[in-house]
C-alpha positions in Angstrom: 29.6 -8.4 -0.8 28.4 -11.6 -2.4 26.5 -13.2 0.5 25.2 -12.1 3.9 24.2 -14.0 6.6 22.3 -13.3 10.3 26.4 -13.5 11.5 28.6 -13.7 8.6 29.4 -12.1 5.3 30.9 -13.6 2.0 32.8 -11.4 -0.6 35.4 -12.1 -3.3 39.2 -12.7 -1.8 41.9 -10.3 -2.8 45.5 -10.0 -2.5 45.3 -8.9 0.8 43.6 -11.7 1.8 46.7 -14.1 1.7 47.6 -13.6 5.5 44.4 -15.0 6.7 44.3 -17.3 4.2 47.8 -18.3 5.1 46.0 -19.2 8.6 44.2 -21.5 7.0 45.8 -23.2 4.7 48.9 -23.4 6.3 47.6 -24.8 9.6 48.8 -28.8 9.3 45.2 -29.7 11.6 42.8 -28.2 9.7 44.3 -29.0 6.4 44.6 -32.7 7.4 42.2 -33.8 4.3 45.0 -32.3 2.3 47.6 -34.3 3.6 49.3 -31.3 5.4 49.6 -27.5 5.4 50.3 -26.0 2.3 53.9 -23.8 1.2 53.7 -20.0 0.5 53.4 -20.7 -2.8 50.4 -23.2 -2.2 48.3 -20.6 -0.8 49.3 -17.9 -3.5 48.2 -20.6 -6.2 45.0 -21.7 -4.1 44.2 -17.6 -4.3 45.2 -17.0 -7.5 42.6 -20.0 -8.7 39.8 -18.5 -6.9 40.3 -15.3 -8.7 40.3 -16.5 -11.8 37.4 -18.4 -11.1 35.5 -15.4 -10.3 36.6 -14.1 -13.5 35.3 -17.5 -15.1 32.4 -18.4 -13.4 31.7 -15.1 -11.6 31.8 -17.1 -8.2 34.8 -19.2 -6.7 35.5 -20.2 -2.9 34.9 -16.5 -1.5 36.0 -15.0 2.3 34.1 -15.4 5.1 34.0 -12.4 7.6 32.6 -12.2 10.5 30.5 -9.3 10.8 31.4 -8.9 14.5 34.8 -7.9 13.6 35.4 -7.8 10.7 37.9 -10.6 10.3 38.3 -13.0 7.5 37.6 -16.4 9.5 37.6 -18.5 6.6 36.5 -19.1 3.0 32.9 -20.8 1.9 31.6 -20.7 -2.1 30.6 -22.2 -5.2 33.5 -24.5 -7.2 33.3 -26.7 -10.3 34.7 -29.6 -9.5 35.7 -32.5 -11.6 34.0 -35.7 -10.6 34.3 -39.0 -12.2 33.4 -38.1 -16.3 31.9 -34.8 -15.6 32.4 -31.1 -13.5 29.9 -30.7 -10.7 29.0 -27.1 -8.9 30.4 -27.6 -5.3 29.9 -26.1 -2.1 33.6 -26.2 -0.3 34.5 -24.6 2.9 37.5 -24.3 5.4 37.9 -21.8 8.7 40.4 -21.1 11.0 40.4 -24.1 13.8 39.7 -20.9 16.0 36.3 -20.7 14.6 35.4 -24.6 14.4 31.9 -25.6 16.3 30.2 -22.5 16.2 28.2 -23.0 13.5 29.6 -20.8 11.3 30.8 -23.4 8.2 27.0 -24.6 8.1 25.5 -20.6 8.2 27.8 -20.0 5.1 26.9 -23.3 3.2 23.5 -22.8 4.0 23.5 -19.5 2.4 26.1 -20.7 -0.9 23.4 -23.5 -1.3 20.7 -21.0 -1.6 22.6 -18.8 -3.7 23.4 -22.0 -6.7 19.4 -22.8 -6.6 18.4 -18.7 -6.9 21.1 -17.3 -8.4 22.5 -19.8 -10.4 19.1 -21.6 -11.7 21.1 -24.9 -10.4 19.3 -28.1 -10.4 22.1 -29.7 -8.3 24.8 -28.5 -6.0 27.2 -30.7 -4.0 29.9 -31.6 -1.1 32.9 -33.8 -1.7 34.3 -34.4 1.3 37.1 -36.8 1.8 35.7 -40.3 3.9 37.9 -39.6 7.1 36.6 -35.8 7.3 33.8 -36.3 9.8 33.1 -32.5 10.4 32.4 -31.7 7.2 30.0 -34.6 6.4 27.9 -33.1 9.3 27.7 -29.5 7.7 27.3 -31.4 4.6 23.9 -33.2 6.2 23.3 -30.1 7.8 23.1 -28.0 4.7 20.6 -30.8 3.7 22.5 -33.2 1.5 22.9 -36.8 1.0 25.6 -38.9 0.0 25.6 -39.8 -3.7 29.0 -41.6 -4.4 31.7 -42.1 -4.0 35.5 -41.4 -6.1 38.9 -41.9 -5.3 40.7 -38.5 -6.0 44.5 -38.6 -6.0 46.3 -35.7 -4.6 49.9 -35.1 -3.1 50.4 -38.6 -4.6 47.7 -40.3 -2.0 44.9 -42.0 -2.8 42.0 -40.3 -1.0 38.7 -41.3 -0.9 36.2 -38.7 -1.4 32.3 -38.9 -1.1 29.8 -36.4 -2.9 27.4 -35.3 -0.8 24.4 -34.0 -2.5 20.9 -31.6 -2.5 18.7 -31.1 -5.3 16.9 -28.5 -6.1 13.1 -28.9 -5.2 10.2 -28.1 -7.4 6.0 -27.9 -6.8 4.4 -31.5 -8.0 1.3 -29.4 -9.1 2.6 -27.0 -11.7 6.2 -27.9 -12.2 7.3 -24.2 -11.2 10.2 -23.8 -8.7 9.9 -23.8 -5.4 11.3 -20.7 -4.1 13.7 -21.4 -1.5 13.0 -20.3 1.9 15.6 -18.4 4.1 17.8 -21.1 5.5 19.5 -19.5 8.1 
């Protein structure tokens, strides 16, 4: 277990994982941002990446399971990104339409935002969210951040929008020492 939360918890994906990732990323509505659900091989590739990434970076988009049942619901964790002439740390989520408005994409954010600033000494952590996704600009605000810029990122040969959305590590005006980060759940 990476992360846990008052209702969730967040570890690294595995193999077994693909079927409920498959429920994800291979659901055409909530993978509208992406232009569509992805193919078998799609999802292996997205899994295979966040592997690897864990490998790389030690963190990558990890599961989200509800501690209720222990069900994967969806996946929530840190990314680097590439945005305009540089790589930025991320926050990225995506659940099961099931499990949309409940509050659990922010709880998980919340807790991958506090884990960048405490874990990862990060000054900055971000959100790019594509312009016509709506519900993730509110966990976005919700997890504190404001929108930076903007970028156009091509994918599936579209031109899509995107905005960063973007929180910045606070620190004490006095003595220039961090600011510990409270629980934000």
């Amino acid at each position: 277990m990476i992360l846990e939360t008052e209702r969730l918890y967040l570890r690294e994906m595995t193999q077994s994982d693909y079927p409920s990732l498959c429920k994800i990323l291979q659901d055409e509505q909530a993978m509208y941002a992406y232009e569509g659900a992805f193919s078998d091989a799609e999802v292996q590739e997205w899994l295979d990446r966040q592997i690897s990434r864990y490998r790389k970076w030690g963190f990558g988009l990890w599961a989200v399971v509800l501690k209720e049942t222990g069900e994967m619901i969806g996946q929530c964790g840190l990314t680097m990104q590439p945005w305009k002439d540089r790589e930025v740390l991320e926050i990225g989520y995506l659940f099961q339409r099931a499990f949309w408005h409940r509050g659990y994409a922010t709880e998980a954010a919340k807790a991958c935002r506090e884990y960048a600033f405490q874990k990862l000494n990060a000054e900055e952590v971000c959100s790019i969210i594509r312009d016509t996704n709506t519900a993730s600009q509110r966990v976005a605000a919700r997890n504190g951040m404001t929108a930076a810029d903007t970028w156009i990122k091509r994918f599936r040969g579209v031109d899509m929008p995107h905005d960063r959305y973007v929180a910045v590590r606070k620190r004490q005006k006095a003595s220039g020492s961090e600011t510990p980060i409270q629980n934000l759940l």
